[in-house]
N, C-alpha and C positions, 0 to 999 in steps of 0.2 A: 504494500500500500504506500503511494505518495505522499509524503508532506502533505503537499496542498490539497488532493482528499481529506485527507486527517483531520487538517484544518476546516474543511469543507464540510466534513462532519459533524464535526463538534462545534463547532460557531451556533449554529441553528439549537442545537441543545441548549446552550449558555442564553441564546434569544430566547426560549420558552420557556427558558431558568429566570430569567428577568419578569417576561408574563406574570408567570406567579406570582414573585416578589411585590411586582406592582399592584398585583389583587391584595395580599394581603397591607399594603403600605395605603392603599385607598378605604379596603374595609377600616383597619385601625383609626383612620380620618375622619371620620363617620360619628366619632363620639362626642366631639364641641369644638368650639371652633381654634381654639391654639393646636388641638390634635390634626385640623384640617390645614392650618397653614404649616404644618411641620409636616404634612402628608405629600404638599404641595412641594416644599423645599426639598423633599427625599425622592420624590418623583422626576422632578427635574434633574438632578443629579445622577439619578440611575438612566435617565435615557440619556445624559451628554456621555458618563462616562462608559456606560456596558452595553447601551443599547445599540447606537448607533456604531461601535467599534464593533460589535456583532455583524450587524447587519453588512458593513460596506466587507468586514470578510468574505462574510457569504456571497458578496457580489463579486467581489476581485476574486478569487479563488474558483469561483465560478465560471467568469469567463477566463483565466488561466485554462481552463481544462476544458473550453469551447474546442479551442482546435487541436483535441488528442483525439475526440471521436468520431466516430459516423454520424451526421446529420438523422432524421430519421422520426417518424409522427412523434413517439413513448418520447426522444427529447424534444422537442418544440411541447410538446403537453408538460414537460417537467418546467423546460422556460418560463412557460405560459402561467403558471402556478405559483412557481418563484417569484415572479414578479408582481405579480398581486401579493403577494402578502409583502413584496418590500414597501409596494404602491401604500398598503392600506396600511 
């Protein structure tokens, strides 16, 4: 297995590792409101720091390993997939 697989694997993990976090760091906020602007400050911070370095691996690592394969529907439906959840 490649590095940049590796990384291509585990990035998206660490992204849905974050998910959570953020579920629970928004439930926690919910309770009055200094818990809500501390929900606020922690939220921010988990997407500058983990989110978004997640996210642009799984893009660079990504297209790194565009031109090792065959073209082909199953990858353009993987793209296609990928990209919406960077989208959204």
């Amino acid at each position: 297995m490649s590095m940049i697989l590796l990384f291509h694997l585990l990035a998206p993990g660490v992204w849905l590792g974050v998910v959570g976090a953020e579920f629970a760091i928004e439930f926690h906020g919910m309770r009055d409101e200094r818990s809500l602007w501390t929900a606020a400050e922690l939220h921010y911070k988990t997407d500058l720091w983990i989110e978004i370095p997640a996210m642009a691996v799984v893009s660079v690592s990504g297209l790194l390993m565009l031109g090792e394969i065959q073209p082909g529907a199953i990858l353009w439906t993987k793209i296609a997939f990928a990209l919406m959840a960077i989208v959204f």
